[in-house]
KEZA-906520 format. One record per residue (C-alpha): y, z, x. Coordinates in steps of 0.25 Angstrom, whole numbers. Each point is the difference from the previous one (the first is absolute). Example, Ala and Ser with C-alpha at 12.3 -4.5 7.8 and 13.67 -1.06 7.14 Angstrom:
2
<atom y="-18" z="31" x="49"/>
<atom y="14" z="-2" x="6"/>
// end
This chain:
362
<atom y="25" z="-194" x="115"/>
<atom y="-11" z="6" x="8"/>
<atom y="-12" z="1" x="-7"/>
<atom y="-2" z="16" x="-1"/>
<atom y="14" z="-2" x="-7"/>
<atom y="-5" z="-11" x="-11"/>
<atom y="-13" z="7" x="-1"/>
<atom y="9" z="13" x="-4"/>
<atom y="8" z="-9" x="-10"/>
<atom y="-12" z="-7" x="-6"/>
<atom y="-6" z="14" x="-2"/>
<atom y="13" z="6" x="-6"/>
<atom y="1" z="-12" x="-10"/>
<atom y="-15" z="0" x="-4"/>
<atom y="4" z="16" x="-4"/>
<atom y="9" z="-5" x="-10"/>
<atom y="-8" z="-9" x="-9"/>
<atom y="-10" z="6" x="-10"/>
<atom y="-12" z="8" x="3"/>
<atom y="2" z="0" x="14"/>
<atom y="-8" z="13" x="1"/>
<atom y="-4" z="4" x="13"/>
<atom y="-13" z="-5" x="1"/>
<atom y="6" z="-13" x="-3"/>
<atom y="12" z="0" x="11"/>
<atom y="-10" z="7" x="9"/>
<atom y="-10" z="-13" x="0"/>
<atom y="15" z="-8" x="1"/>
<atom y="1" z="6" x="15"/>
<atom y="-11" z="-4" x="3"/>
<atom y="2" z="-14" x="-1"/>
<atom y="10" z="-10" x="8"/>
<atom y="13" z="2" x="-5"/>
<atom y="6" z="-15" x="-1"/>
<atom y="-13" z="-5" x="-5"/>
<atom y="0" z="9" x="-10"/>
<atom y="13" z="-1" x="-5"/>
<atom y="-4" z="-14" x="-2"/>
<atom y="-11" z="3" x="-8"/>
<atom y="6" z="11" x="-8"/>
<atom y="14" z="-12" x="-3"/>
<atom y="-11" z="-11" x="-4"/>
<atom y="-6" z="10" x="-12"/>
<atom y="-13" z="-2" x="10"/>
<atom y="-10" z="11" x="-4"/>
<atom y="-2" z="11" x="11"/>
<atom y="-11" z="9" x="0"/>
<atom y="-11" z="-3" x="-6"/>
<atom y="-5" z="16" x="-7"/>
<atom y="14" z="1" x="-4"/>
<atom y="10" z="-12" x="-1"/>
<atom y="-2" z="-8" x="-11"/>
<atom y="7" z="-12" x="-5"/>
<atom y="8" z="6" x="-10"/>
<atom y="6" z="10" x="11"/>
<atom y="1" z="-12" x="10"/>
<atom y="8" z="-6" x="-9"/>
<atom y="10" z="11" x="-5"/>
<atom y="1" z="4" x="16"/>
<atom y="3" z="-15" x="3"/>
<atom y="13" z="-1" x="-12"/>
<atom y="6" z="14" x="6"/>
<atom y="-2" z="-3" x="15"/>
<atom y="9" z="-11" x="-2"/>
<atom y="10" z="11" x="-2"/>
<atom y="0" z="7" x="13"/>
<atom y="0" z="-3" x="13"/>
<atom y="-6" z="7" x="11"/>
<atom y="10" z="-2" x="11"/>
<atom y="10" z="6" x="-10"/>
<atom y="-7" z="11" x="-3"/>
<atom y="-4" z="6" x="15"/>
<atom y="14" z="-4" x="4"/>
<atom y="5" z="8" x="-14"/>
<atom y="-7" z="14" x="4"/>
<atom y="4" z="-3" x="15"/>
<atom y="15" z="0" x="-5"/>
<atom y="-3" z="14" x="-7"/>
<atom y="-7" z="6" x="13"/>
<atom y="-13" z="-1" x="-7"/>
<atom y="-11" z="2" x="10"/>
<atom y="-11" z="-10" x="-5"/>
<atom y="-15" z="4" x="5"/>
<atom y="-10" z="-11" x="-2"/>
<atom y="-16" z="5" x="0"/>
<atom y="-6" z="-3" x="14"/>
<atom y="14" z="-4" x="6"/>
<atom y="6" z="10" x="11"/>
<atom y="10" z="12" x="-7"/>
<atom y="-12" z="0" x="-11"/>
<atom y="-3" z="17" x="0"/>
<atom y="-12" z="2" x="8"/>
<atom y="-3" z="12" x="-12"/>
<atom y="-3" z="-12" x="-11"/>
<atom y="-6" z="-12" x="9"/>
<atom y="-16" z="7" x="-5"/>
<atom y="3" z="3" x="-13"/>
<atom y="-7" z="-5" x="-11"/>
<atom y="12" z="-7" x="-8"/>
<atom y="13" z="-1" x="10"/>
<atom y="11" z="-5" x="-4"/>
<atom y="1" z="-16" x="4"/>
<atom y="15" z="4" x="2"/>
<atom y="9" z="10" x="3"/>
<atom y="14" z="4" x="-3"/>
<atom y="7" z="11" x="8"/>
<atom y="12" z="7" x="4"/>
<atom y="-2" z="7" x="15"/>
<atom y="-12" z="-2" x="7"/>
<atom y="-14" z="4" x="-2"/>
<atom y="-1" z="13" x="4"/>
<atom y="-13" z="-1" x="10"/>
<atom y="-9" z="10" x="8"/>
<atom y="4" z="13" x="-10"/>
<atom y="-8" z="8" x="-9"/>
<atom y="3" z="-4" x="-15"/>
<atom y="-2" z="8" x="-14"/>
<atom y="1" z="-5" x="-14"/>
<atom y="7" z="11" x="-7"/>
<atom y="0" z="-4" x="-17"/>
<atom y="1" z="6" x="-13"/>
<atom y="7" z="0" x="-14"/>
<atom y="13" z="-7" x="-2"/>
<atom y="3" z="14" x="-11"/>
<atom y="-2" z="9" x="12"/>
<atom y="1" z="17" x="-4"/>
<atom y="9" z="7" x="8"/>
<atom y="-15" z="5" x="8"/>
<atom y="-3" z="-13" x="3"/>
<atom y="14" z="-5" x="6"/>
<atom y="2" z="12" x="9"/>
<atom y="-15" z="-3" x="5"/>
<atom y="1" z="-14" x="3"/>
<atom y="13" z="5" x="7"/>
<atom y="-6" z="10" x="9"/>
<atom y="-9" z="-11" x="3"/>
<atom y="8" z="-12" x="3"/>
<atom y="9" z="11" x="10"/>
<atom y="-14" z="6" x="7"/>
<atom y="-5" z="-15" x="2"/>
<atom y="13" z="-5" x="6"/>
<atom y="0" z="11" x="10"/>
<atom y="-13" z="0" x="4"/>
<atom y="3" z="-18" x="1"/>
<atom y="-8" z="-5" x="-9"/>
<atom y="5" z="-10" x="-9"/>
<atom y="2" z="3" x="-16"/>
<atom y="-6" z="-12" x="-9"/>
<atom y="5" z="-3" x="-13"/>
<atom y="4" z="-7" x="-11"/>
<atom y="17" z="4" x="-2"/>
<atom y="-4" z="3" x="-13"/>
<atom y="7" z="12" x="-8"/>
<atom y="-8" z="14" x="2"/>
<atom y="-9" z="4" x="9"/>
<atom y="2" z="-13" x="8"/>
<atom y="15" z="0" x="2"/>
<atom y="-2" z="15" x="3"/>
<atom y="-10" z="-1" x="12"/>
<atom y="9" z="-12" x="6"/>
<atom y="13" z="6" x="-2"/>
<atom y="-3" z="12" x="7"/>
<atom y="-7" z="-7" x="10"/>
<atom y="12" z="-7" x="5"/>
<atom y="8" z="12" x="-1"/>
<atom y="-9" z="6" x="12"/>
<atom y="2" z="-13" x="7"/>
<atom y="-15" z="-7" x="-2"/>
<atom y="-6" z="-14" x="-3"/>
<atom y="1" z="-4" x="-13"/>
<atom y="-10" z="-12" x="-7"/>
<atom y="6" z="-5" x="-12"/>
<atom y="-9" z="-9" x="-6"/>
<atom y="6" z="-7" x="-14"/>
<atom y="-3" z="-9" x="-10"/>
<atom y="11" z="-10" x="-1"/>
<atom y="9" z="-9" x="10"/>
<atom y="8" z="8" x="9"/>
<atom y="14" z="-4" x="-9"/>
<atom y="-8" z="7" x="-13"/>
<atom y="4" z="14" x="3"/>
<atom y="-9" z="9" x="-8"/>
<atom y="1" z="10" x="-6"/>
<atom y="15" z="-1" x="0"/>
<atom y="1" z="15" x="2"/>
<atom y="-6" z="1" x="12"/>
<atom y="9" z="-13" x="7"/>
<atom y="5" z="10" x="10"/>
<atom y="-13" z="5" x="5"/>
<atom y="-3" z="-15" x="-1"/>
<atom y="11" z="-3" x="8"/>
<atom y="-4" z="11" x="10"/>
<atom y="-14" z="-6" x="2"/>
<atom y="5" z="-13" x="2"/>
<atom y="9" z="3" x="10"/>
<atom y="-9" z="12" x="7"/>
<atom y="-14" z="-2" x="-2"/>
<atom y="-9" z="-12" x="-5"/>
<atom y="2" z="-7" x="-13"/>
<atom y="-11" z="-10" x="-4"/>
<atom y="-2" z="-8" x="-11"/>
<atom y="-11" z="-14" x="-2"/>
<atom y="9" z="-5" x="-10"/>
<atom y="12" z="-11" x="4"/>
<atom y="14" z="6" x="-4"/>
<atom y="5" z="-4" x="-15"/>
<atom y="-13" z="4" x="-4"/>
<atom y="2" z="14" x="-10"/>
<atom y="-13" z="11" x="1"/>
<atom y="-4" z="-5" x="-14"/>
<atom y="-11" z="11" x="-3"/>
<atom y="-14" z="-6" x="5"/>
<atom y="4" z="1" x="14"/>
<atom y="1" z="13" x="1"/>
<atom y="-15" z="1" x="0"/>
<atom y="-2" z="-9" x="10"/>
<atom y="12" z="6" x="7"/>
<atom y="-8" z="13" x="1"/>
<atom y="-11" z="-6" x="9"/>
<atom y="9" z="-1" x="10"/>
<atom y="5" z="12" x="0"/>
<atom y="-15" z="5" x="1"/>
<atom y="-3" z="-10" x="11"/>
<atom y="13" z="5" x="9"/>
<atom y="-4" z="16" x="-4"/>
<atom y="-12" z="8" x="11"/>
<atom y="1" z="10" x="-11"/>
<atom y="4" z="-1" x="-15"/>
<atom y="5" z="10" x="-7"/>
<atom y="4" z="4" x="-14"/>
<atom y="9" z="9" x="-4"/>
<atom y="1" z="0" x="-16"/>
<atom y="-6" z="-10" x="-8"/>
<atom y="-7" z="-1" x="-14"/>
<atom y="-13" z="-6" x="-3"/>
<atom y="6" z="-14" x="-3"/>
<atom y="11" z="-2" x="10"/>
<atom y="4" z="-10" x="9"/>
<atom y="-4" z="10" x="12"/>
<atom y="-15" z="-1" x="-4"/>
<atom y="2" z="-15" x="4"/>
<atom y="3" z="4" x="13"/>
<atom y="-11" z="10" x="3"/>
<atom y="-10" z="-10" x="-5"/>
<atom y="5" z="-11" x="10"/>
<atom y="-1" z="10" x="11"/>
<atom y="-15" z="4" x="-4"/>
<atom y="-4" z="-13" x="2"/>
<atom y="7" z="-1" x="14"/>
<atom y="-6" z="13" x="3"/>
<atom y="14" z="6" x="1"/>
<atom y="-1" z="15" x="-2"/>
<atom y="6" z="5" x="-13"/>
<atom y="6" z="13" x="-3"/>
<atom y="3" z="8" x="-11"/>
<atom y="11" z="11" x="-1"/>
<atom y="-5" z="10" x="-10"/>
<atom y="9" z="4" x="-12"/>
<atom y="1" z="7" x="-13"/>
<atom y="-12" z="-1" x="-10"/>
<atom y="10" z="-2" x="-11"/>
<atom y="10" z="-9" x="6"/>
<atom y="-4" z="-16" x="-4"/>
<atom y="6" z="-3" x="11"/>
<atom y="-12" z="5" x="11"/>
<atom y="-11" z="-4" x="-11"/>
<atom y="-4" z="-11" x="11"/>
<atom y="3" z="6" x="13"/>
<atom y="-8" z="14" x="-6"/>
<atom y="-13" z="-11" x="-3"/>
<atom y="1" z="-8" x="13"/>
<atom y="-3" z="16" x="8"/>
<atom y="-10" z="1" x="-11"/>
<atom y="-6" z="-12" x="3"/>
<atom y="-1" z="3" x="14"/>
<atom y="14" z="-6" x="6"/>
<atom y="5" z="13" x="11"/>
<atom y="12" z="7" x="-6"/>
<atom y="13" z="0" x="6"/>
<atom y="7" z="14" x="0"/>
<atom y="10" z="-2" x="14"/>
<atom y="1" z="-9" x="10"/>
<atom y="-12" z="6" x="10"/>
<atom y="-9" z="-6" x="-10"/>
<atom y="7" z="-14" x="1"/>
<atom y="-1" z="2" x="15"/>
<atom y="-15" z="4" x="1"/>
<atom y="-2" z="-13" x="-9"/>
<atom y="6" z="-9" x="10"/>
<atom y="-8" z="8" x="12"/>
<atom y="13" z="4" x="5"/>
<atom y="-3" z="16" x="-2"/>
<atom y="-11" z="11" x="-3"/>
<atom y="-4" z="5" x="-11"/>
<atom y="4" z="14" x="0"/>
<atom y="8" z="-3" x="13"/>
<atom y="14" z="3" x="-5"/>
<atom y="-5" z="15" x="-4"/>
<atom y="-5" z="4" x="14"/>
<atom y="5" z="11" x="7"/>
<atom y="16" z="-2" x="-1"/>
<atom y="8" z="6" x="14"/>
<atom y="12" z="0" x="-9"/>
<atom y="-7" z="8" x="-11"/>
<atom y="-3" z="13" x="9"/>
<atom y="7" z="9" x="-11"/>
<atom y="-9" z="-5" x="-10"/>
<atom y="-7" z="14" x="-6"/>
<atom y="-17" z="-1" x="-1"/>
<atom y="0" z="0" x="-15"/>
<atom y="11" z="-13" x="2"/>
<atom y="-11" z="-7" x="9"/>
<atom y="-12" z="3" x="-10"/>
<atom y="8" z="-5" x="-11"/>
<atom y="2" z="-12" x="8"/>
<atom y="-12" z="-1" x="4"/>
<atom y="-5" z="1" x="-14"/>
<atom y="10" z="-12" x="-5"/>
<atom y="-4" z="-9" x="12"/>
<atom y="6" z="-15" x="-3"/>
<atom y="-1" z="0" x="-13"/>
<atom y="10" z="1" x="-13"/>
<atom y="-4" z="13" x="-8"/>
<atom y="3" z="10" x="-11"/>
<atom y="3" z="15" x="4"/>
<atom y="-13" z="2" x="-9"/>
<atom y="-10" z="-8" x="9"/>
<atom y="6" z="8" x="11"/>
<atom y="-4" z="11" x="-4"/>
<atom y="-11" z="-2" x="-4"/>
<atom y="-5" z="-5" x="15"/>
<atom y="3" z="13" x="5"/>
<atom y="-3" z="14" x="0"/>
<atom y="13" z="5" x="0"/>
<atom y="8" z="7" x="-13"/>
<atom y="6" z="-11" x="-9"/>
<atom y="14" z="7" x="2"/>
<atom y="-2" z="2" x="13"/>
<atom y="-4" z="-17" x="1"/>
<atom y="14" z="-2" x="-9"/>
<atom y="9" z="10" x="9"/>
<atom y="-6" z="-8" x="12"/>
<atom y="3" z="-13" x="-6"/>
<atom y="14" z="2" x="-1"/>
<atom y="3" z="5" x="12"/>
<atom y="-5" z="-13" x="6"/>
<atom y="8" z="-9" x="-10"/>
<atom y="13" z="9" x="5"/>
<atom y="-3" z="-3" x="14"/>
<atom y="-2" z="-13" x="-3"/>
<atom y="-16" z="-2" x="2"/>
<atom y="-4" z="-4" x="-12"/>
<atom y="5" z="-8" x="-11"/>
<atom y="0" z="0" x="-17"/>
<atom y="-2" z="-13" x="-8"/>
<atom y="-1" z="2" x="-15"/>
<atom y="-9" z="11" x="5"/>
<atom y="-8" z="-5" x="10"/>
<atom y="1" z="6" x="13"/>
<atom y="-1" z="-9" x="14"/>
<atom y="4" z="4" x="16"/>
<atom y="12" z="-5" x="4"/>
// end
């Protein structure tokens, strides 16, 4: 066995025994793979600011359970794609960030030299924030960019579905081994990733996402994301996780606004209050990752040369954002019939759009 495959193995059994956090196994890839194997099977304490001799002792009684060389030669049978910190195949994305993972669990390939966003939210997702994260997932995957999730159900299964309908690059980052397919309703979409896009994992197969690893799951999905964003999402939920690990990777979080009396956009209405850009459309997705203007998409339009003068000013007036008929109105010095009339001839000709009665350009 080369030594890239031992240290694989080594890396893969060390993730199985007890407290074997990431900072732990982390430190573990560091060292010389056959030395510490040794150590770790003589009950020899490791490092000193963490290892103690209970630990040392406990790891030493389990490793005697596992064997490296069965363990690389076990993921390799499954078509696992083992990724070892430092080791070539590691995804240049998470080689400079603050906690990597020592190892990684894949299906496909990293998907290299392409523009990613984190797209999260609430597994009880309204009806608002599924079609959203859809229109999101779609526009990202025909401009190339990869979609970054969880698989979870809601907003997270809704921006990846629809991503691989358009044909993009989808990241599934999950909690568990590759065999733990969770949730079980969403096996085909993890199916789907599996088999189209890039499905990663630190944790060795046989292991199930007992629930503290989804926090430390989201890091990563913050780490692989240029932008974040959040869909719906309460004040406690797991999302807020996320958007805390991309702030401290300076990972730009946005926040799609929502109803003021719908729990389910109480966080995502305070992250804009708090200063995060809202996310009304695509275009602002796009001017976060540098890839568009703000205000470019509502130019003058060579296709839109029926557009009336009344149409352009309420145009004008609505610019990129998401708003009420009322905050139209209000910006311009035009009859609040004549603004309404004017409204829905652009929503007939399919300029505009209505969400639980917010306007936005189409």
């Amino acid at each position: 066995m080369t030594p890239e495959r031992f240290q694989a193995g080594v890396l893969l059994a060390l993730s199985r025994l007890p407290e074997a956090g990431p900072a732990r196994l982390r430190w573990c890839a560091e060292q010389p793979a056959e030395a510490l194997w040794k150590d770790v099977l003589a009950g020899r304490q490791l490092a000193p600011d963490w290892s103690t001799s209970a630990l040392a002792r406990d790891w030493s009684s389990r490793a005697e359970l596992v064997d490296p060389a069965v363990e690389i030669r076990r993921h390799e049978a499954a078509g696992v794609r083992v990724s070892v910190f430092g080791a070539p195949g590691y995804p240049d994305r998470l080689l400079g960030d603050p906690r990597p993972p020592a190892i990684l669990c894949s299906f496909g390939p990293p998907l290299q030299h392409l523009g990613s966003v984190g797209i999260v939210g609430t597994r009880k997702a309204t009806a608002y924030g599924i079609g959203v994260a859809r229109e999101l997932g779609e526009g990202l995957a025909e401009a190339g960019i990869a979609v970054v999730s969880g698989l979870a159900l809601g907003i997270d299964a809704a921006a990846q579905s629809a991503a691989l309908a358009a044909g993009g690059a989808v990241v599934g980052v999950v909690a568990g081994g590759l065999d733990h397919v969770y949730p079980r309703r969403n096996a085909a979409l993890w199916a789907e990733v599996s088999q189209r896009g890039w499905l990663l994992t630190e944790v060795p197969l046989g292991i199930p996402p007992v629930r503290w690893r989804f926090p430390i799951r989201n890091r990563i999905i913050a780490a692989l994301s240029d932008v974040l964003v959040v869909v719906e999402s309460n004040h406690a939920g797991g999302s807020m996780h996320t958007v805390r690990q991309a702030a401290a990777r300076s990972v730009t979080v946005m926040a799609v606004p929502g109803s003021v009396r719908s729990p389910t956009s109480d966080g995502t209405n305070q992250l804009i209050a708090d200063g995060c850009p809202p996310c009304c459309g695509l275009e602002d997705i796009l001017v976060a990752l540098g890839l568009a203007t703000a205000g470019a998409r509502f130019g003058p339009d060579p296709g839109r040369a029926d557009l009336t003068a009344d149409e352009r000013r309420v145009l004008d007036a609505i610019g990129s954002e998401c708003v009420t008929l009322e905050e139209v109105v209000c910006r311009l010095d035009m009859a609040p019939a004549d603004v309404a009339l004017t409204v829905v001839q652009l929503e007939l000709s399919g300029v505009l759009g209505s969400v639980d009665g917010l306007l936005e350009r189409r």
